[in-house]
C-alpha positions as semicolon CSV with decimal commas, in nm:
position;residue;x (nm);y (nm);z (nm)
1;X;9,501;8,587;13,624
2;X;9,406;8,268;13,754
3;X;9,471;8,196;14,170
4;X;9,699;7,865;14,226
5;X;9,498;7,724;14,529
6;X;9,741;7,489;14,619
7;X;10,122;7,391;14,582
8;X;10,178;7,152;14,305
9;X;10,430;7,072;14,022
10;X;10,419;7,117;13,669
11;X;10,306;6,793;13,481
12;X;10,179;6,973;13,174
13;X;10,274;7,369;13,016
14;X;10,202;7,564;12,723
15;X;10,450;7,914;12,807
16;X;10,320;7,910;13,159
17;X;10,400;8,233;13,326
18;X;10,339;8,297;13,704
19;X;10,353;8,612;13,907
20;X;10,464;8,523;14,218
21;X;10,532;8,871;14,383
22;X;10,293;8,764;14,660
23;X;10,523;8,544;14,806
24;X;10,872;8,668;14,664
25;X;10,852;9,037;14,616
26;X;10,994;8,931;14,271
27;X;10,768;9,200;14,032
28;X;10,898;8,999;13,703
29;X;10,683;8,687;13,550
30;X;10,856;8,370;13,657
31;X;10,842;8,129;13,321
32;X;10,794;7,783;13,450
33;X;10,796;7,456;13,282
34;X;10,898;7,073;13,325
35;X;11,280;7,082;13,294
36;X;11,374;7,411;13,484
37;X;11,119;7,556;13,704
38;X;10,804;7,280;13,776
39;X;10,753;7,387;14,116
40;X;10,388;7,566;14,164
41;X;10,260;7,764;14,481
42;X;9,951;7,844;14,625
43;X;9,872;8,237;14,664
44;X;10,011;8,298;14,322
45;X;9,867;8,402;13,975
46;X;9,898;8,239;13,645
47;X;10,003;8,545;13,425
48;X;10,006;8,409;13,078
49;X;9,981;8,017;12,911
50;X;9,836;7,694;13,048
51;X;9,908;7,426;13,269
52;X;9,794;7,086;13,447
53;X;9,966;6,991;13,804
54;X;10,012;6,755;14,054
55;X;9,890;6,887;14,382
56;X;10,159;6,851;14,668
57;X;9,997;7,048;14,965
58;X;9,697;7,228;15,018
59;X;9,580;7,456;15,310
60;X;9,790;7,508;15,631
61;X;10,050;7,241;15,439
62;X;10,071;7,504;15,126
63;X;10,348;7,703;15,097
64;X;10,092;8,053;15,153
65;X;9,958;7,838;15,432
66;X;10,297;7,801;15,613
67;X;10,330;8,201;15,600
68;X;10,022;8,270;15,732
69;X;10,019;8,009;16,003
70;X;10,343;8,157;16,121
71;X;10,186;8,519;16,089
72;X;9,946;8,430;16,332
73;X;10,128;8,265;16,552
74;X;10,363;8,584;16,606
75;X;10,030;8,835;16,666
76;X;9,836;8,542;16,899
77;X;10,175;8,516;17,106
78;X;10,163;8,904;17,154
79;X;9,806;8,898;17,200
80;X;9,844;8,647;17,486
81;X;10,142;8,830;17,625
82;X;9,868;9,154;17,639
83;X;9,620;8,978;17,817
84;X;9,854;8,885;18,093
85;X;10,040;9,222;18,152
């Protein structure tokens, strides 16, 4: 149940299985390895096996970061739109 804390791709995988409901929805395990799936993102948990990555993006440049920058954009747009009315 380890937390990816930043974006990355797959160098390195022994049956590497990631939840990544957090950002899909998706509820199934998504099996990732070096020929089909290498891409890694932050926000998610490592479900089952072991990995090593490359680390592509971390923080507002992540992939979690990008949702929640644009999540806060929307409510501080509203919440400046408030303070004016």
């Amino acid at each position: 149940g380890d937390l990816l804390p930043a974006d990355g791709v797959l160098i390195q995988g022994n049956d590497l299985k990631i939840d990544e409901s957090a950002l899909t929805g998706e509820s199934d395990h998504v099996r990732k390895s070096l020929d089909k799936d290498p891409l890694l993102l932050s926000g998610t948990h490592v479900m089952e096996g072991s990995g090593r990555m490359v680390v592509t993006a971390v923080g507002v440049n992540s992939q979690s970061g990008i949702i929640f920058t644009l999540l806060g954009a929307t409510g501080d747009e509203e919440d400046s739109r408030d303070r004016k009315g």
